[in-house]
MDTraj code that builds the backbone (N, CA, C; nanometers):
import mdtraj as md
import numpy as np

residues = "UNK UNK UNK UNK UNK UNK UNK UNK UNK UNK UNK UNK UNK UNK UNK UNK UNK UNK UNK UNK UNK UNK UNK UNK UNK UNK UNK UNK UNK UNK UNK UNK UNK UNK UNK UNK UNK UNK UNK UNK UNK UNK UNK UNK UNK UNK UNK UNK UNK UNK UNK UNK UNK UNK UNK UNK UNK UNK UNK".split()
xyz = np.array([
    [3.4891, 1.5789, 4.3846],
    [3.6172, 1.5834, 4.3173],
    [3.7189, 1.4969, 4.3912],
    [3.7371, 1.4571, 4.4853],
    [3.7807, 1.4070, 4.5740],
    [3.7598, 1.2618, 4.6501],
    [3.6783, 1.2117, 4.5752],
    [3.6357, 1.0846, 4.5442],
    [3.7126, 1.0032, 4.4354],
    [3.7291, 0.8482, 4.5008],
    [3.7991, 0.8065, 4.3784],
    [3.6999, 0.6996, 4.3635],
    [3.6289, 0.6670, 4.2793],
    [3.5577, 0.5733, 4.1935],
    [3.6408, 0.4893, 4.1260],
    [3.5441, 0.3205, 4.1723],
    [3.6494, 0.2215, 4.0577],
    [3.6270, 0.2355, 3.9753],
    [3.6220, 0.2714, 3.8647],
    [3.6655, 0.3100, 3.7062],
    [3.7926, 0.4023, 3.7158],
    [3.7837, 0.4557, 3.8549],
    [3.9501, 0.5540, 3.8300],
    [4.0689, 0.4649, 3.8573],
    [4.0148, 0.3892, 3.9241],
    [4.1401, 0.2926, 4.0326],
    [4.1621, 0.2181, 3.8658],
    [4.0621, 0.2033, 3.7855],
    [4.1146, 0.0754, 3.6619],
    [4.1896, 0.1390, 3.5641],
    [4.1447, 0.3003, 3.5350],
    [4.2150, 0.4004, 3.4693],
    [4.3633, 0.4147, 3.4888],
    [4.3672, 0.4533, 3.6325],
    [4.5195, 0.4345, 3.6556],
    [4.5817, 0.3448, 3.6396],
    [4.5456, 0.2058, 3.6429],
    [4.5637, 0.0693, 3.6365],
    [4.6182, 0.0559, 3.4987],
    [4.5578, 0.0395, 3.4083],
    [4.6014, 0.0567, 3.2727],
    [4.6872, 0.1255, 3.2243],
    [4.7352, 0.2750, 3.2634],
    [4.7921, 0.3815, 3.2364],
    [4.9532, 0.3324, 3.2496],
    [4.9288, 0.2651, 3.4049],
    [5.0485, 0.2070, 3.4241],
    [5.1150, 0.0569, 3.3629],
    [4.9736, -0.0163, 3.3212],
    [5.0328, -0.1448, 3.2375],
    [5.0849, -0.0616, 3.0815],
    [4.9920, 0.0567, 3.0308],
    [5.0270, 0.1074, 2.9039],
    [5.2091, 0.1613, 2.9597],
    [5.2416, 0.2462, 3.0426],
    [5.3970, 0.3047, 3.0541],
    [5.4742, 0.2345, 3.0562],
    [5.4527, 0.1030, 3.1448],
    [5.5411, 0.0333, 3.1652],
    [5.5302, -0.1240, 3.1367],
    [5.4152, -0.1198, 3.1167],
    [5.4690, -0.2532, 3.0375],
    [5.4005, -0.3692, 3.1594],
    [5.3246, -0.4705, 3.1196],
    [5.3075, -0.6164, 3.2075],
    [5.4393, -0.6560, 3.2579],
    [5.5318, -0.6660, 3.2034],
    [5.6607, -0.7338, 3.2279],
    [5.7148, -0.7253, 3.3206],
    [5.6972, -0.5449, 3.3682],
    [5.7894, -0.4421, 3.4652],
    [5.7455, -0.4469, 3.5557],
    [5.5927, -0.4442, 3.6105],
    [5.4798, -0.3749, 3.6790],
    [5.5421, -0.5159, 3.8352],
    [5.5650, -0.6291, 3.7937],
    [5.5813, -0.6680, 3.9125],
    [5.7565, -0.6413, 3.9441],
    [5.8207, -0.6256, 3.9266],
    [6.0020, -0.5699, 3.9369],
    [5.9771, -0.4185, 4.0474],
    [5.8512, -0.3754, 3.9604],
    [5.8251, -0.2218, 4.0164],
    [5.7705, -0.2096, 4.1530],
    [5.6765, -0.3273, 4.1580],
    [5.5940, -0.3365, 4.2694],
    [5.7376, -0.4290, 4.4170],
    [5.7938, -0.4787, 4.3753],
    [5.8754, -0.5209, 4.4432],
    [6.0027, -0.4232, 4.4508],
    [6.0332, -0.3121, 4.4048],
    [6.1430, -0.2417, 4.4411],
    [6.0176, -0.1337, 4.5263],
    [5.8997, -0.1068, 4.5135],
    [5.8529, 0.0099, 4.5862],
    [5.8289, -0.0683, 4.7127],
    [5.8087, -0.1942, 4.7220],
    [5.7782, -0.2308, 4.8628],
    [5.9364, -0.2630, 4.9461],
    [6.0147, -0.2844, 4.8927],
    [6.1622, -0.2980, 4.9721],
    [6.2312, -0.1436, 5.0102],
    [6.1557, -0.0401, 4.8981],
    [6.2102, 0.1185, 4.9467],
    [6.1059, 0.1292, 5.0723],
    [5.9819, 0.0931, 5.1102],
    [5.8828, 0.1997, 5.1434],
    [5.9230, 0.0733, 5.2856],
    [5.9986, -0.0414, 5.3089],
    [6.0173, -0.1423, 5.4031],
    [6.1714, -0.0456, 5.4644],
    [6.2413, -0.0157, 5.3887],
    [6.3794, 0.0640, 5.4223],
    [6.3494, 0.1854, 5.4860],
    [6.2506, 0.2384, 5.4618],
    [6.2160, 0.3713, 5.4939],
    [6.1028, 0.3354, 5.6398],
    [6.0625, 0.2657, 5.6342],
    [6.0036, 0.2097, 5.7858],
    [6.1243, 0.2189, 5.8990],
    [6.1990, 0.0978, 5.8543],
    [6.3242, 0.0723, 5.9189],
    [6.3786, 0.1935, 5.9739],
    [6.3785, 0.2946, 5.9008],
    [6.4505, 0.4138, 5.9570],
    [6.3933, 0.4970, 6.0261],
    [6.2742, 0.5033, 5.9915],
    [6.2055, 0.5608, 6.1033],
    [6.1788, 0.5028, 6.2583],
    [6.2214, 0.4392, 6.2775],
    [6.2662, 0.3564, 6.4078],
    [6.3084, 0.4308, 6.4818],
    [6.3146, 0.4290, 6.6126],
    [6.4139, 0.4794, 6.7256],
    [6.5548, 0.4158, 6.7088],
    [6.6539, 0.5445, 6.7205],
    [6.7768, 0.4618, 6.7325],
    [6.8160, 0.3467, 6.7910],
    [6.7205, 0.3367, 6.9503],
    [6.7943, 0.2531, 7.0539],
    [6.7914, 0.1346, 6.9873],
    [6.6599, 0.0934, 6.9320],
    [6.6165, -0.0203, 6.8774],
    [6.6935, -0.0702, 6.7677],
    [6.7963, -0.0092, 6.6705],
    [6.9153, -0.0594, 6.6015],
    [6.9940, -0.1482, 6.6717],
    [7.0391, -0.2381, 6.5314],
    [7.1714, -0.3361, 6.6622],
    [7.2770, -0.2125, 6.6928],
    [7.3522, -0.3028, 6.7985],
    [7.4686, -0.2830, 6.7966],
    [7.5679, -0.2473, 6.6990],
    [7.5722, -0.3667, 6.6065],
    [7.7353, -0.3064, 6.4834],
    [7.7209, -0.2060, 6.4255],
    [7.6006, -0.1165, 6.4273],
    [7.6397, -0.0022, 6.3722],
    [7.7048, 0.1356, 6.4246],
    [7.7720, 0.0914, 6.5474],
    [7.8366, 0.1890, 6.6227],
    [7.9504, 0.2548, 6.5324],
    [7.9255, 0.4043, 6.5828],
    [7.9953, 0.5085, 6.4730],
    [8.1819, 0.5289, 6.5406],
    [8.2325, 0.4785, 6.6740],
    [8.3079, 0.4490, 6.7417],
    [8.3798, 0.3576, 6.6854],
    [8.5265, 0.4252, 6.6559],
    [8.5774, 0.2878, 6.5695],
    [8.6754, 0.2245, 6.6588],
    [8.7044, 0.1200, 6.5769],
    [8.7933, -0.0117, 6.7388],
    [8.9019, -0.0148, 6.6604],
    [8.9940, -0.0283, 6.7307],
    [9.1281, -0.1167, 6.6646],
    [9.1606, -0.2052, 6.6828],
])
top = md.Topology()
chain = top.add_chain()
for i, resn in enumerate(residues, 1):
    res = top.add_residue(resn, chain, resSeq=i)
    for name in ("N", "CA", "C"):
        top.add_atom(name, md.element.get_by_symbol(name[0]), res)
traj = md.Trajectory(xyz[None], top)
């Protein structure tokens, strides 16, 4: 049950050209890789942030 067989990987494949469309599928694939790149980023250690984002404000 827990096996994924390619005929499933093409199943899903389709499912998603049928919802959304050829048109979308690359818009989609490029907003999930810039969220899942943002969400890297944050998982970072603070130290490793620049500088300007100091919460200390200047006058």
């Amino acid at each position: 049950m827990g096996d994924l067989k390619p005929w499933h990987i093409v199943i899903i494949v389709l499912v998603f050209v049928v919802l959304f469309g050829a048109k979308r599928l690359p818009d989609s694939a490029k907003s999930v890789a810039k969220s899942l790149r943002i969400f890297k980023d944050e998982l970072k250690p603070e130290e490793k942030k620049p500088d300007g984002d100091s919460s200390t404000p200047t006058n």
